[in-house]
C-alpha positions in Angstrom: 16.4 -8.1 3.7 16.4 -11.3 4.5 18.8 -14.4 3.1 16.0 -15.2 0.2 14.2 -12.4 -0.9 10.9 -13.9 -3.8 9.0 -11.5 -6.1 6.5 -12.3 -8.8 4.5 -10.0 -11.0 0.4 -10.8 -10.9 -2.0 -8.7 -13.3 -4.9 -7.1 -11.4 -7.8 -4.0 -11.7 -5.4 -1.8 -10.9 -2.1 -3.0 -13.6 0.7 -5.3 -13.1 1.7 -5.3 -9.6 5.5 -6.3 -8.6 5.1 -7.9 -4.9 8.0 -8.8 -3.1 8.6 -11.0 0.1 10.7 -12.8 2.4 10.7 -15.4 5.1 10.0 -12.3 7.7 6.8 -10.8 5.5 6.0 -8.9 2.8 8.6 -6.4 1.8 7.3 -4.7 -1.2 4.3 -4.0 -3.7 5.2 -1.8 -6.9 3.1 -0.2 -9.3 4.4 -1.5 -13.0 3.4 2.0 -14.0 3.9 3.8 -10.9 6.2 6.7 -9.9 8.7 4.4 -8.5 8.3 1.5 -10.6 11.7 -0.3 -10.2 13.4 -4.0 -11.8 13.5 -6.4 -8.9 16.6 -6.7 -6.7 19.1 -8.9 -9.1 19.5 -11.1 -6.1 15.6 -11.6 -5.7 14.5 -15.1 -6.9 11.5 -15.2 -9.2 9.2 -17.7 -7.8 5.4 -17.2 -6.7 4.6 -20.1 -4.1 5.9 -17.9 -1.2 3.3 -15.3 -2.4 0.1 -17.0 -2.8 -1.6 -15.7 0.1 -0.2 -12.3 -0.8 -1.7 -12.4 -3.9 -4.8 -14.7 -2.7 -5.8 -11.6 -0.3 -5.5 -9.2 -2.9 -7.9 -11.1 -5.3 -10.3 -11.1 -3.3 -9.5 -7.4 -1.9 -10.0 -6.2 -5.7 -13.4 -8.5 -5.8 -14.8 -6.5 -3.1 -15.0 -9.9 -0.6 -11.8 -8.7 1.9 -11.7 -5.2 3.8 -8.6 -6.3 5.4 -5.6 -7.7 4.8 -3.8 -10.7 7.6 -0.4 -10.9 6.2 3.2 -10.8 8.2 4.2 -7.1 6.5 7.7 -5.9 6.5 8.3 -2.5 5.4 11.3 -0.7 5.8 11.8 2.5 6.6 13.0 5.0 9.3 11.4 4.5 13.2 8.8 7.7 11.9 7.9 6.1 8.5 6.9 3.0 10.6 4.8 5.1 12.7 3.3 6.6 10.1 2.6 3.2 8.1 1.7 1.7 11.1 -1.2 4.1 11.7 -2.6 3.9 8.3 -3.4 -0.1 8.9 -6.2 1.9 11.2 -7.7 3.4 8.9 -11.3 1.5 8.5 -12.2 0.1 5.3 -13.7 2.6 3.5 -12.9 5.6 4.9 -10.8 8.5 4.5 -8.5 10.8 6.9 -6.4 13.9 5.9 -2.7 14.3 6.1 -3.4 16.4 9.2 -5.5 13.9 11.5 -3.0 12.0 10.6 -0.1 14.2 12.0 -2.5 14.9 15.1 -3.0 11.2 15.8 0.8 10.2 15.6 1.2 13.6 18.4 2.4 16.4 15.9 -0.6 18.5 14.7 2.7 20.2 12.3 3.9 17.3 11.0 1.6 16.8 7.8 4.3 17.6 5.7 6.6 15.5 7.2 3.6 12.8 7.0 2.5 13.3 3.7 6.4 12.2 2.7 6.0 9.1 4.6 2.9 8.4 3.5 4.1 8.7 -0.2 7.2 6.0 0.3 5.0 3.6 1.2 6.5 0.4 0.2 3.4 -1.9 0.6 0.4 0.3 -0.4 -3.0 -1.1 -1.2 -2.6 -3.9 1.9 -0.7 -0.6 4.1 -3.6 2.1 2.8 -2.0 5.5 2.4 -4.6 5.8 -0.5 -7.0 6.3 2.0 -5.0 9.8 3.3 -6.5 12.6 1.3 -6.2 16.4 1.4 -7.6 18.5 4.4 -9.8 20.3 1.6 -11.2 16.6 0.8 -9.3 16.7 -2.6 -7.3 13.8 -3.9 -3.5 14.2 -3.7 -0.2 12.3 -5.3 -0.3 8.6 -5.0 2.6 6.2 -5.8 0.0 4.2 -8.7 -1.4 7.5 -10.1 -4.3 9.7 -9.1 -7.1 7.3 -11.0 -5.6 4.1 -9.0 -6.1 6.0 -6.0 -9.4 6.8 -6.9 -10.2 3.7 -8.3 -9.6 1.7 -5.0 -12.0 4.7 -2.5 -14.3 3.8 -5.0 -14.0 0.1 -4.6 -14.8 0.4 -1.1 -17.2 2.9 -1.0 -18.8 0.0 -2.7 -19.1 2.4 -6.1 -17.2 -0.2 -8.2 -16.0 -3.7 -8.2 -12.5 -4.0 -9.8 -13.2 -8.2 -10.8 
């Protein structure tokens, strides 16, 4: 990361959300109850200005008014979890792909395994939508937030709920 690193913790449909950032993009967005909930970086400085478009977008994301996001990201992650992330931003609003048409669009129909891993370290989900990668069988699988988070936001853009 970059020289200043700023993170703030917002309250939305979905729990507390951690969101981190730097000069480059955003870095990070953490579940407060998630699987890999973590304290922010000791060397992060608390301050939300640097985040209010972050957290603008998401607002009106959980409203039902955005179906995507146009923020600088900055994930890191190996050169294939970048693919892989990078993919999911194509995902339309709304819709749903399996773990396999995803291993077949990145060029490596045997790679859903490898995919699904990717998939599930996902530093910026919501605004990078891995929650939109189900199961071949069209079943629900893990998700960073939780199963219901995952199905809480499908249903938000299926139009089936509004989250504010």
């Amino acid at each position: 990361m970059s020289a200043a690193t700023y993170f703030t913790r917002i309250e939305s449909p979905v729990g507390s959300l951690l969101l981190a950032a730097d000069d480059v993009g955003l870095r990070r967005i953490e579940f407060a109850n998630g699987r890999s909930a973590s304290l922010p970086d000791p060397a992060w400085k608390e301050d939300s200005s640097p985040l209010e478009e972050v957290i603008r977008q998401l607002r009106a994301y959980f409203a039902g008014d955005l179906d995507s996001f146009d923020l600088p990201l900055a994930p890191e992650g190996t050169a294939f979890q970048l693919k892989v992330w990078n993919l999911l931003c194509d995902i339309p609003y709304g819709e749903t792909i399996s773990y396999g048409e995803l291993a077949r669009r990145i060029g490596n129909p045997k790679a859903s395994r490898a995919v699904g891993l990717a998939n599930g370290s996902n530093p910026i989900p919501i605004v990078i939508p891995c929650h939109r990668v189900i199961g071949s069988n069209g079943k629900l699988t893990g998700y960073g937030g939780g199963l219901p988070i995952k199905e809480k936001l499908l249903a938000l853009e299926r139009r089936q709920l509004r989250l504010l």
